[in-house]
C-alpha positions, 0 to 999 in steps of 0.5 A: 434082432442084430446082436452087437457083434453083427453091427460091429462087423458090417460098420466096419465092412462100410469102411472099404468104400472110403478113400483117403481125402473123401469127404464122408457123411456119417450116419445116426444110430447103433450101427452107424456108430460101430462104423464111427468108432472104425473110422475113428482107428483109421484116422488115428492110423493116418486116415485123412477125411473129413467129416458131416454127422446127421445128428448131434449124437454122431459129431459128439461120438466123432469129436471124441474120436478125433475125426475131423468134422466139417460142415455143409457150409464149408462143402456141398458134395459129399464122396461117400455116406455110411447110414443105417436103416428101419427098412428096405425094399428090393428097389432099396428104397428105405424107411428112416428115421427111428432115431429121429435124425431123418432130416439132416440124413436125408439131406446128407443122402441128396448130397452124396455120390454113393451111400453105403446102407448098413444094416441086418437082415431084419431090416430086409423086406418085400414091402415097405411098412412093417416099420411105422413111417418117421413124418418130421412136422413143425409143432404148430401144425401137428394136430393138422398133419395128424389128421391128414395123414390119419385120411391117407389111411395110416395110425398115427402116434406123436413120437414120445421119449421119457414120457416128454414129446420127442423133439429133433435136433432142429426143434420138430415133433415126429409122427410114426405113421403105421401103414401097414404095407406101403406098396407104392413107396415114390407116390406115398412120398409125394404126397407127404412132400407136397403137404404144408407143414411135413418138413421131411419124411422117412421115406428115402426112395433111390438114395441108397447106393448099396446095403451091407446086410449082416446075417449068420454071421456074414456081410452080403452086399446087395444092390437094386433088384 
C-alpha cells in the first residue's frame, strides 16, 4: 500500500504537465487529491487554469482551495487530466472506479488531450483483474446485469457503503464485478458497452496518456509498453 507520503510526491510530480491557461480535469480519490491540494498552491501563487472535477468530493475540496472550477457546458476539450487508478496493465489500459466516480471520469478522460495517471506500484500488474471491475448500472435493471455479468463468468457483489447500497453521484448502483484475470481487456469492454441497462464500466482502455508511478520513494514515469 501507498503510505501518504507517496501519494503526496506523485500528486505533485503530475503537476509538471500543467501549463498556464490549460483547461484541467481533476481526478477522485486520495491521491488525486494530493495532486488538488498542489494545484491549489500553484493557483494562489498566480497559476491561471480552469477546472472540471470527476466528482462532487473533488469540486468541493477544489472550491475550498480557490480553483477555478468550469464545466463541460462552458468547454469541451480539456489540455490535461490528473487521475488516480485501482489498476494498470503494460498497454496502460486501467481499472476504475473504487471511488465510484467512474462515469464522469471517463467521460473527462474521452475529452482530454493527455491524462497523466498517478498512482503506486501496487497498482501495476501484468493482467487486469486483481481488482473487481466498477460496472455503473441503473438500479431498475440491476438484479439483470447481475445475472449477465455472473454468465460472463464473474462474482458479483452490489456495491455497499454504511451498510446502505452505495449510489453515485448520478444516482446509480455499482457492481464490483470479480474476474479474476481479464486477459482481453478491449473485448471484456465491448461486451459490457453493448448491454442495455450498464451505464458505464471500469475498464479505461487507450485513455491513459503516461502514469506516475511512486515506489522507494521515487516517481518513475511509464508509457505504453
Amino acid at each position: 500500500m501507498a503510505n501518504d507520503q507517496e501519494k503526496e510526491a506523485v500528486g505533485r510530480a503530475s503537476l509538471r504537465f500543467v501549463r498556464d491557461g490549460n483547461i484541467l480535469g481533476l481526478g477522485t480519490g486520495s491521491t488525486a487529491a494530493y495532486a488538488v491540494r498542489g494545484l491549489g498552491e500553484m493557483v494562489r501563487n498566480g497559476l491561471n487554469v480552469r477546472c472540471i472535477p470527476t466528482s462532487v468530493n473533488t469540486q468541493k475540496l477544489a472550491a475550498e482551495l480557490g480553483i477555478p472550477l468550469t464545466t463541460l457546458d462552458e468547454v469541451q476539450q480539456i489540455d490535461v487530466t490528473i487521475d488516480g487508478a485501482d489498476e494498470f496493465d503494460p498497454h496502460l489500459n486501467l481499472t476504475k472506479g473504487g471511488g465510484g466516480a467512474l462515469l464522469r471520469e471517463k467521460i473527462i478522460a474521452s475529452a482530454s488531450k493527455m491524462v497523466v495517471i498517478i498512482t503506486d506500484s501496487s497498482k501495476q500488474v501484468a493482467t487486469l483483474g486483481k481488482f473487481p471491475l466498477p460496472v455503473e448500472v441503473i438500479p431498475f435493471a440491476q438484479a439483470l446485469i447481475s445475472k449477465k455479468i455472473s454468465a460472463l463468468g464473474a462474482t458479483v457483489t452490489l456495491r455497499q457503503r454504511d451498510g446502505k447500497t452505495f449510489v453515485t453521484d448520478e444516482g446509480h448502483h455499482i457492481l464490483d464485478c470479480h474476474f479474476g484475470q481479464i486477459p482481453d481487456p478491449p473485448a471484456l469492454a465491448r461486451k459490457l458497452s453493448d448491454t442495455p441497462g450498464i451505464v458505464e464500466h471500469g475498464l479505461f482502455i487507450g485513455m491513459a496518456s503516461v502514469v506516475l508511478l511512486a515506489k522507494d520513494g521515487q516517481v518513475q514515469e511509464i508509457r505504453k509498453a
